[in-house]
C-alpha positions as CSV (number, residue, x, y, z in Angstrom):
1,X,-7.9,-265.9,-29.8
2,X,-9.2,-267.6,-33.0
3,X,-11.0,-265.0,-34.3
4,X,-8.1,-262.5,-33.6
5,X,-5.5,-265.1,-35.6
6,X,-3.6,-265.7,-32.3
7,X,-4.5,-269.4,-32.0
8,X,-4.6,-271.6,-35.6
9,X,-5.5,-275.0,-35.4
10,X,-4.2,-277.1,-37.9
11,X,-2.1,-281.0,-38.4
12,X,1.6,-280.2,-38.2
13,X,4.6,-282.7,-38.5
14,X,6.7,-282.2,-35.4
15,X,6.3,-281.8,-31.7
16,X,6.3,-278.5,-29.3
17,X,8.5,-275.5,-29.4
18,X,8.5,-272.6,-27.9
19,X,10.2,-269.8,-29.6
20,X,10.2,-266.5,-27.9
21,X,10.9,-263.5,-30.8
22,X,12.5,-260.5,-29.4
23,X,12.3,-258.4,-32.1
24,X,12.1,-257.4,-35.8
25,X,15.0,-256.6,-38.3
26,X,12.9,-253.4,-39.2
27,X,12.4,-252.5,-35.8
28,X,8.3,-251.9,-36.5
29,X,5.8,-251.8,-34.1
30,X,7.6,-252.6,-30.7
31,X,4.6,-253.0,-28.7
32,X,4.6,-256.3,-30.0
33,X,7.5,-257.7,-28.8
34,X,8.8,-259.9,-26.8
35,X,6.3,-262.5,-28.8
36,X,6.2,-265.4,-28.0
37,X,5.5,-268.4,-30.7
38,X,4.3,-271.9,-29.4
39,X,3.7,-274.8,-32.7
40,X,2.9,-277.9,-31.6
41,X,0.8,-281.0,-33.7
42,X,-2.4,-279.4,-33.3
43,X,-1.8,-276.0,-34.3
44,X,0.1,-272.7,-33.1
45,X,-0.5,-269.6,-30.9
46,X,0.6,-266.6,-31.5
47,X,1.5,-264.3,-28.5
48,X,2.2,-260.1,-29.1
49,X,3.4,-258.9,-26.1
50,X,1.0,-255.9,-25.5
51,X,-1.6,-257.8,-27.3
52,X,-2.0,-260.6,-25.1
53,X,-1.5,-257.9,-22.0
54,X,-4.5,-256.6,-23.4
55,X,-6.9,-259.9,-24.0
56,X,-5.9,-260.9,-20.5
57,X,-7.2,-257.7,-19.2
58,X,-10.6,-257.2,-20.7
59,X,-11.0,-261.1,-20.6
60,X,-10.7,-260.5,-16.7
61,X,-13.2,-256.9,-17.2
62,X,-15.8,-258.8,-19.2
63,X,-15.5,-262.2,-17.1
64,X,-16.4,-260.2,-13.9
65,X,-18.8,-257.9,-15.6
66,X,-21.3,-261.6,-16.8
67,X,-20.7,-263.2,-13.4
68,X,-22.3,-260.2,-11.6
69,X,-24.7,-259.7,-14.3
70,X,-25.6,-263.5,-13.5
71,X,-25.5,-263.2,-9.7
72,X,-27.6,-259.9,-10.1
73,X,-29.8,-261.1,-12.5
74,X,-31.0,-264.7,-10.4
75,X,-30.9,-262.2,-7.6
76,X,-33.5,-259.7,-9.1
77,X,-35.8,-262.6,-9.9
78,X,-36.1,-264.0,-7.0
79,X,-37.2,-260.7,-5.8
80,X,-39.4,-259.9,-8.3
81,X,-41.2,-263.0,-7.3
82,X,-41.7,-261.7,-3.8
83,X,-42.8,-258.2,-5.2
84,X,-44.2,-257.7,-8.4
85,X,-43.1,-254.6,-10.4
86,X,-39.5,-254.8,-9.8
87,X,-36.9,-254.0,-12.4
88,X,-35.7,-257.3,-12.9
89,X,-35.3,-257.5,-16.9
90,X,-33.6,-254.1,-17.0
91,X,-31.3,-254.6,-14.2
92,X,-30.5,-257.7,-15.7
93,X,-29.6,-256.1,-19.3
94,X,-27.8,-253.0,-17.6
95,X,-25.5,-255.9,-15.6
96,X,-24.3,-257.8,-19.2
97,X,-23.3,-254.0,-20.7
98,X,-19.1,-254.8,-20.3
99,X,-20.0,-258.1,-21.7
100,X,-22.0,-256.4,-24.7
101,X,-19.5,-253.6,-24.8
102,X,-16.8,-255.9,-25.4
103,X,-17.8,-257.8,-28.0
104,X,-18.3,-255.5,-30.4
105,X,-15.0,-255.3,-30.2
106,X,-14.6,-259.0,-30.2
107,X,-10.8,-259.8,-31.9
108,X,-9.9,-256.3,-32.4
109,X,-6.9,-256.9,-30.3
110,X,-5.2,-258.8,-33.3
111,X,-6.9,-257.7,-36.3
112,X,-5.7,-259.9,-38.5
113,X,-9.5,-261.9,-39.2
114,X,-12.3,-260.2,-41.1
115,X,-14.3,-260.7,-37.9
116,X,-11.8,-258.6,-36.9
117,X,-11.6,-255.9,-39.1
118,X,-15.2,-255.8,-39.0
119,X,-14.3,-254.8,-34.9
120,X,-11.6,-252.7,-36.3
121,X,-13.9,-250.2,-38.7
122,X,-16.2,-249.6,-35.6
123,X,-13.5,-248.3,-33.3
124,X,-11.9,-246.3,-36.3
125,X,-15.3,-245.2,-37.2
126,X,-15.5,-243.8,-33.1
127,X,-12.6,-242.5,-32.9
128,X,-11.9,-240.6,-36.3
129,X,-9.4,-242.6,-37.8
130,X,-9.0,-244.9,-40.6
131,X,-8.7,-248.6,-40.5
132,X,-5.3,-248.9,-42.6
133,X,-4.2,-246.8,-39.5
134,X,-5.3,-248.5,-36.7
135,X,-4.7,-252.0,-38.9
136,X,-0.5,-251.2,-38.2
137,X,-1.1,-249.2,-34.7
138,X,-2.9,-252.1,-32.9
139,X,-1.8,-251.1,-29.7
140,X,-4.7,-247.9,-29.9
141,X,-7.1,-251.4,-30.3
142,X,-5.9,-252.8,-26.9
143,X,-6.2,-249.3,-25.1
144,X,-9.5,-248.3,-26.7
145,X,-10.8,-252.0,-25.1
146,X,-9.4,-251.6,-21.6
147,X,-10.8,-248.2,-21.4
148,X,-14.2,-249.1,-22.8
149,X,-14.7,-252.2,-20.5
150,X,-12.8,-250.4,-17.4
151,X,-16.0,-247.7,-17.9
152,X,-18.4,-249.9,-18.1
153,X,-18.2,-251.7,-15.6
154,X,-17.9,-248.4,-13.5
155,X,-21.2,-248.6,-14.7
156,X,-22.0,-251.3,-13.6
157,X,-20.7,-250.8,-9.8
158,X,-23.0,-248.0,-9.8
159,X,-26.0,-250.0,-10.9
160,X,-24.7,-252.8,-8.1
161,X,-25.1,-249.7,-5.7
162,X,-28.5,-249.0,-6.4
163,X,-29.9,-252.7,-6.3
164,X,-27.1,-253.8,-4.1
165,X,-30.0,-254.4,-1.3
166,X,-30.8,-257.3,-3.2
167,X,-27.3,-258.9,-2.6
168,X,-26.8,-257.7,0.9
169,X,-29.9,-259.1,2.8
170,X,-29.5,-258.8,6.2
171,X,-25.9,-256.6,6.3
172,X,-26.7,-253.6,8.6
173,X,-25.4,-251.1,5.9
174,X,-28.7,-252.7,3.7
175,X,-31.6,-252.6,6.1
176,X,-33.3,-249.2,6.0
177,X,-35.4,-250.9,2.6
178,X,-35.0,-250.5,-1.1
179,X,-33.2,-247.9,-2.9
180,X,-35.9,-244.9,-3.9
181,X,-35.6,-244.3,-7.4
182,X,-37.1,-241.9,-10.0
183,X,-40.5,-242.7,-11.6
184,X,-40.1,-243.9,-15.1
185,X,-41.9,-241.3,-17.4
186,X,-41.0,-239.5,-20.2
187,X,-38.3,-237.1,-18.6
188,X,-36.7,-239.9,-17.0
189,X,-36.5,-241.6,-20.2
190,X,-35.1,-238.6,-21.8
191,X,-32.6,-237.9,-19.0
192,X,-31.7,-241.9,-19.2
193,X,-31.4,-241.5,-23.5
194,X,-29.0,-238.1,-23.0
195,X,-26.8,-239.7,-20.3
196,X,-26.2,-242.6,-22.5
197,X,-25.9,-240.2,-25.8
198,X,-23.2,-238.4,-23.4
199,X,-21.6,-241.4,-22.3
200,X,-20.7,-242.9,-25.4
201,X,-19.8,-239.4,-26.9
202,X,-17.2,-239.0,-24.3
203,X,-15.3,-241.9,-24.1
204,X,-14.9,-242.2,-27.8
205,X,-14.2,-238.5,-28.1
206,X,-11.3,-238.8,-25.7
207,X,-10.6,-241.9,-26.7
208,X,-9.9,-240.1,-30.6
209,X,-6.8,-237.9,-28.7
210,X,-4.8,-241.4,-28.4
211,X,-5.5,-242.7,-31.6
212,X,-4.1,-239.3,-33.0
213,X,-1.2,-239.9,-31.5
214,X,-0.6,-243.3,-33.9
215,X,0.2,-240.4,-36.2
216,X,1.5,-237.7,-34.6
217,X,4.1,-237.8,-32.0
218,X,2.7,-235.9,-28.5
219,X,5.9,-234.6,-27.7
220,X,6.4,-232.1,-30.9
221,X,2.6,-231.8,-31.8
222,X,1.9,-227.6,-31.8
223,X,-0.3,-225.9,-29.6
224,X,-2.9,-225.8,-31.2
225,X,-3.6,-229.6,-31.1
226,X,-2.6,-229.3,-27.6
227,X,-5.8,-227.1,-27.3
228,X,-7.8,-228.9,-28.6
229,X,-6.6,-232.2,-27.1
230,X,-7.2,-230.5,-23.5
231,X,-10.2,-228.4,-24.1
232,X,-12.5,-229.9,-26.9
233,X,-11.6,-233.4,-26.3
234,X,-10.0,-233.9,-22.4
235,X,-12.4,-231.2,-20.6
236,X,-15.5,-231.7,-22.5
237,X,-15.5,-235.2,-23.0
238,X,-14.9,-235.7,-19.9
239,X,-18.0,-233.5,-18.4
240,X,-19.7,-235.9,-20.7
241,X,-18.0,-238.9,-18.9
242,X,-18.8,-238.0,-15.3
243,X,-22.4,-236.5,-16.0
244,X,-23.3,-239.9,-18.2
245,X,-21.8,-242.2,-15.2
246,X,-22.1,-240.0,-12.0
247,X,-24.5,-237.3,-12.4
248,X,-25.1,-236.7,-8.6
249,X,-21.1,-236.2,-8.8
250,X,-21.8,-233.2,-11.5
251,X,-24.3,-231.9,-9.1
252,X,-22.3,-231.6,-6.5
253,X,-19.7,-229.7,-8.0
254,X,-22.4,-227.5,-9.7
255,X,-22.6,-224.9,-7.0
256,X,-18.4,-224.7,-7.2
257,X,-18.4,-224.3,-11.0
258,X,-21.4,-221.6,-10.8
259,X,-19.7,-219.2,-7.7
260,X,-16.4,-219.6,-7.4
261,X,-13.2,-218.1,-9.1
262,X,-11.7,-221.5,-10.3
263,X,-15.4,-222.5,-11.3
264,X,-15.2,-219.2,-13.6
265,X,-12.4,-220.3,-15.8
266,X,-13.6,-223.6,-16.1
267,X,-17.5,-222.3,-17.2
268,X,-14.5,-220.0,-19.9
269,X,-12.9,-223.5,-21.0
270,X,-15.9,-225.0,-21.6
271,X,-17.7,-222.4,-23.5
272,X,-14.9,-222.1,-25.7
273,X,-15.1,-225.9,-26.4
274,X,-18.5,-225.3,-26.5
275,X,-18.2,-223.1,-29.6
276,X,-15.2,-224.5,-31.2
277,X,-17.0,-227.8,-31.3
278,X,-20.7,-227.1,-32.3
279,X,-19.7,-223.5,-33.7
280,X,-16.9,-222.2,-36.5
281,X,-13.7,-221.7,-36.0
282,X,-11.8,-218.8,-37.9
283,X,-9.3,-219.9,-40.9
284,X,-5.9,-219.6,-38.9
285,X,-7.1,-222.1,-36.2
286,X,-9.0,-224.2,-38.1
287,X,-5.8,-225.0,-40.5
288,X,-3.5,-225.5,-37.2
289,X,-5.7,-228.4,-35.8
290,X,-8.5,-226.6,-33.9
291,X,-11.5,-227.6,-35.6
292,X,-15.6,-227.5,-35.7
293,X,-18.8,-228.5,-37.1
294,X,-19.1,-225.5,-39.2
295,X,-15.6,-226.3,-40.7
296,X,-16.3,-229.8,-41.5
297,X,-20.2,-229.1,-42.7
298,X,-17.9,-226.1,-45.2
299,X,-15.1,-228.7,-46.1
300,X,-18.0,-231.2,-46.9
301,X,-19.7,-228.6,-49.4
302,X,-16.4,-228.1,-51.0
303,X,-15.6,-224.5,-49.7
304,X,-12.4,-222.3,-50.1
305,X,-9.9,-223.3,-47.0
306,X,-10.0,-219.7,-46.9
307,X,-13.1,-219.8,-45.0
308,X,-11.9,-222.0,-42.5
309,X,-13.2,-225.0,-44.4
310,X,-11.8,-228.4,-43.2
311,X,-12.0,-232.2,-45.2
312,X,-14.7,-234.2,-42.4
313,X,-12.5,-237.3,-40.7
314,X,-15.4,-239.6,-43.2
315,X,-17.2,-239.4,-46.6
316,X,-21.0,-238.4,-46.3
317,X,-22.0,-241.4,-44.1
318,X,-23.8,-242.8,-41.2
319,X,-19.7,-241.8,-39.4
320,X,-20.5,-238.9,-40.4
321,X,-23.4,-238.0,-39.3
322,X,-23.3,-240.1,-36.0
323,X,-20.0,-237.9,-35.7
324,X,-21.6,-234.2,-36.7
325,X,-24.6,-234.8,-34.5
326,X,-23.0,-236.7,-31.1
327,X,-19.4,-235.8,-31.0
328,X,-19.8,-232.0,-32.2
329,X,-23.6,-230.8,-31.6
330,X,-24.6,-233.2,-28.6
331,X,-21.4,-232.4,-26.7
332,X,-21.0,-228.5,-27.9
333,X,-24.6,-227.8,-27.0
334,X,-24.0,-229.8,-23.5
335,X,-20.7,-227.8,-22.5
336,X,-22.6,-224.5,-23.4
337,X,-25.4,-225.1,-21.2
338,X,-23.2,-226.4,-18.1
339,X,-21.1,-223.1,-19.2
340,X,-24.2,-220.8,-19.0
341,X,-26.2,-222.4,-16.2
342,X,-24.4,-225.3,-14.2
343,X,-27.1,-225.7,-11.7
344,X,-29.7,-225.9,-13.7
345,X,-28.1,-228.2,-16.0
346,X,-27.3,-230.6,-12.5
347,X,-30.4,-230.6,-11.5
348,X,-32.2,-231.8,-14.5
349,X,-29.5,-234.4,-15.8
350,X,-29.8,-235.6,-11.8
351,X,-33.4,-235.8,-12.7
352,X,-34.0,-233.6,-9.5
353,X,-38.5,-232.8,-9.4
354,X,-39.5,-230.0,-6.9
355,X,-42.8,-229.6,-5.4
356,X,-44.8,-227.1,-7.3
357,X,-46.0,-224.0,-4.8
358,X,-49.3,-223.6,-6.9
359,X,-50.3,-227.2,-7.4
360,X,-49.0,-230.0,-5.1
361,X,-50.1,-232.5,-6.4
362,X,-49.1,-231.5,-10.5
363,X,-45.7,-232.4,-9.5
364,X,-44.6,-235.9,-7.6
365,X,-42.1,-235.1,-4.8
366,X,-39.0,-238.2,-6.0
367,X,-36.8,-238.7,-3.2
368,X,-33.2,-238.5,-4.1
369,X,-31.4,-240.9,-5.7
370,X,-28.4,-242.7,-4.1
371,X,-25.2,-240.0,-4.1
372,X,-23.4,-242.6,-6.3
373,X,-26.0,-241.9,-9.0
């Protein structure tokens, strides 16, 4: 609250009032009203209606995300003291990510601080907007942080099912021993970097669909954005979503996707996202809204519009380039894989290891993770 401007302490003359403002004359940014306004000796708080909705909200998220990261973490150490080699330090670490999450977006809510703006640029820089915009739209700052803390601690949860032996000595549902998890070696680590790489790609590439709509009203936007709302951003960042939180979830529907009729037009949908993202889309589409990383790589070396070349969302940048390579190419490449071969895409972001027929022991037999994983 004082980093977002919402609570000001300072010596006033007078006592308390409370003064609850209904409205503007100008009838601006109605998500923030009712407000409330409370001055009293020591100061004044501010209270936007959505606003404060918001702060309570991921206040609660990031509250209950650090107690369980504290309960897990004292938890895991008194385990590891019983067996060496447990993952106590990166449980721990994985348990604080809401809390971490969240305050990188600390004061965002408000934006009216330079702590605050600083939050402010990062979310704009996520989401392909500018700053100026989401400065006046603070409502997108709310929603981006209920959404990013509501999915992490999804994350969370599924972490607190995999060591959740650990906090459930002696419940029935807990006894058959620890939870069997994957060797760490280098595909692991590589499956772990790409499902985080996918995670944050997703949420902030859907996210970008409701910050577009702090300039352009949903209701009369063509259908052009509405394609590529639903396709590039909806469908495919949301594969990225599920595969980054749940891949066990993807690899159960892998088999559907790869032999059925209804798994057929989605393996269509996503190769067309697929291409439209990481590929070049022709001049027509590319001026209605439907946009790639050819356009923007043609826009950015100052090509005719006539080849379908588009202005990138960011000057030549770190943005850019974290843009270009995780929200076009990591996603577009992703999509055409899962597009062109489901299953095998399941099984290696599940981190699934067969027994080779030739050489037993040149591949370890893992046993499956938990189905939450």
């Amino acid at each position: 609250m004082v980093l977002g401007g919402m609570l000001v302490l300072a010596r006033l003359s007078g006592g308390y009032t409370v003064t609850v403002i209904p409205g503007n004359a100008l009838g601006i940014q109605p998500w923030n009203y009712p407000g409330l306004l409370i001055a009293a000796p020591w100061g004044f708080v501010i209270l936007p209606f959505f606003a404060t909705i918001a702060m309570v909200i991921v206040s609660a998220g990031v509250g209950l995300g650090m107690a369980t990261a504290i309960v897990l973490g004292v938890q895991l150490v008194r385990e590891r003291k019983r067996s060496v080699g447990r993952p106590a330090a990166t449980g721990t670490i994985a348990g604080l990510t809401p809390a971490m999450i969240a305050l990188v977006t600390l004061g965002a809510c408000c934006s009216v601080t330079a702590g605050a703006t600083a939050g402010v640029g990062l979310v704009a820089q996520a989401s392909g907007s500018t700053t100026s915009n989401l400065l006046y739209n603070n409502w997108y700052l709310g929603v981006f942080q209920i959404c990013v803390v509501y999915v992490a601690l999804i994350a969370q949860e599924l972490l607190l099912r995999v060591y959740g032996r650990l906090l459930a000595r002696g419940d029935p549902a807990y006894s058959e021993g620890p939870a069997a998890l994957a060797p760490f070696d280098r595909r692991s680590l590589a499956v772990g970097a790409l499902r985080a790489g996918l995670l944050g790609a997703g949420v902030t590439w859907s996210l970008a669909v409701v910050a577009s709509w702090t300039t352009t009203d949903p209701s009369t936007a063509s259908a052009a954005l509405w394609f590529s709302w639903l396709i590039q951003h909806w469908l495919v960042g949301g594969l990225a979503i599920v595969v980054g939180l749940s891949p066990q979830t993807f690899r159960r529907s892998a088999r559907w996707i790869a032999g059925s009729a209804g798994g057929l037009v989605v393996r269509a949908f996503l190769l067309i996202g697929a291409w439209t993202l990481a590929g070049w889309v022709p001049p027509p589409l590319a001026g209605l809204g439907i946009e790639g990383f050819g356009n923007e790589v043609l826009g950015s070396l100052g090509a005719s519009p006539a080849t379908g070349a588009i202005s990138p969302a960011f000057s030549l940048g770190v943005a850019l380039v974290l843009r270009w390579g995780f929200q076009y190419l990591l996603l577009g490449a992703f999509a055409y894989v899962v597009a062109r071969r489901p299953v095998l895409a399941a099984d290696w972001i599940a981190d699934v290891r067969t027994r080779s027929p030739t050489s037993p022991s040149a591949v370890r037999t893992t046993p499956a993770a938990p189905a939450e994983l």
